[in-house]
C-alpha positions in Angstrom: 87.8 102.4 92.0 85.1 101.0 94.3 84.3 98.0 96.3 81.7 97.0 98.4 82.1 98.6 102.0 85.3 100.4 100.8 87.4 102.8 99.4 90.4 101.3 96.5 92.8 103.8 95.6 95.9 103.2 93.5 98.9 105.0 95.1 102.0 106.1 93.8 105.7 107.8 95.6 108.8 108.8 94.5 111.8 107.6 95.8 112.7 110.0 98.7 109.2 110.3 99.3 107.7 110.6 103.1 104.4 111.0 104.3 104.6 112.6 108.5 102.7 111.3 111.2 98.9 111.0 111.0 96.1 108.4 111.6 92.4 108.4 109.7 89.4 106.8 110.8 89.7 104.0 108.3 91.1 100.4 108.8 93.5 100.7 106.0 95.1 97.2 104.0 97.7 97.6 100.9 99.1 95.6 99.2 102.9 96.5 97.5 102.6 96.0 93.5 105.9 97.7 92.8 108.9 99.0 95.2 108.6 99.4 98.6 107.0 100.8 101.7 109.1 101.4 104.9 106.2 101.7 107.5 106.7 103.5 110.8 104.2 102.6 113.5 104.0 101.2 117.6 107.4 102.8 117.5 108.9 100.0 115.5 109.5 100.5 111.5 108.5 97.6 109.0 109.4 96.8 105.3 107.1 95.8 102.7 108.0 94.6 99.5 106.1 93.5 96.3 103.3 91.2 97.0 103.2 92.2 100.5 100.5 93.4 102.5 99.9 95.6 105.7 97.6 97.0 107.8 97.5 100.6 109.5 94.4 100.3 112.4 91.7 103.1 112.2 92.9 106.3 114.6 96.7 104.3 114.6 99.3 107.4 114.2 101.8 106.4 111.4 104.1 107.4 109.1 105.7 106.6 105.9 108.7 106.5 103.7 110.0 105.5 100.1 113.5 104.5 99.4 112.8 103.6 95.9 109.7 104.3 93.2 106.5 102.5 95.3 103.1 102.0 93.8 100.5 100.5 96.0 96.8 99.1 96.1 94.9 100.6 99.1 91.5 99.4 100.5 90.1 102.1 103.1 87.3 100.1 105.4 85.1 102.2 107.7 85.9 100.4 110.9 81.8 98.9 110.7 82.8 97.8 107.8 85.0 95.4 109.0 83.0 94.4 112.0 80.1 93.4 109.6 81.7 90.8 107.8 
């Protein structure tokens, strides 16, 4: 998928799922269409259920987790992307 000034990718996890600690150099939104996301980030963890949407900053360290089957929208904005609008 495409959209002006950014990336979309459809991504899916398995419950039991976890992605380790990392950051990119995108400003990164989702949005929850199924399941959920347990974010861990600023050393405080966050839940995010269908409908809901988040935010990881470009270069923010991170990490994620999946207690059940999650599928998610993603939109990965270059952080001039951003700025421009």
């Amino acid at each position: 998928m495409a959209a002006d000034g950014a990336d979309v990718l459809l991504a899916s996890y398995a419950s039991g799922d976890h992605i380790e600690p990392h950051s990119h150099d995108t400003d990164n939104y989702g949005v929850i269409i199924r399941g959920e996301l347990i974010l861990h980030m600023h050393g405080a963890v966050q839940r995010f259920g269908i409908g809901d949407w988040y935010h990881v900053p470009a270069h923010v360290e991170h990490a994620a987790s999946f207690e059940q089957d999650t599928d998610e929208i993603e939109f990965w904005f270059k952080p001039t992307d951003i700025a421009a609008e």
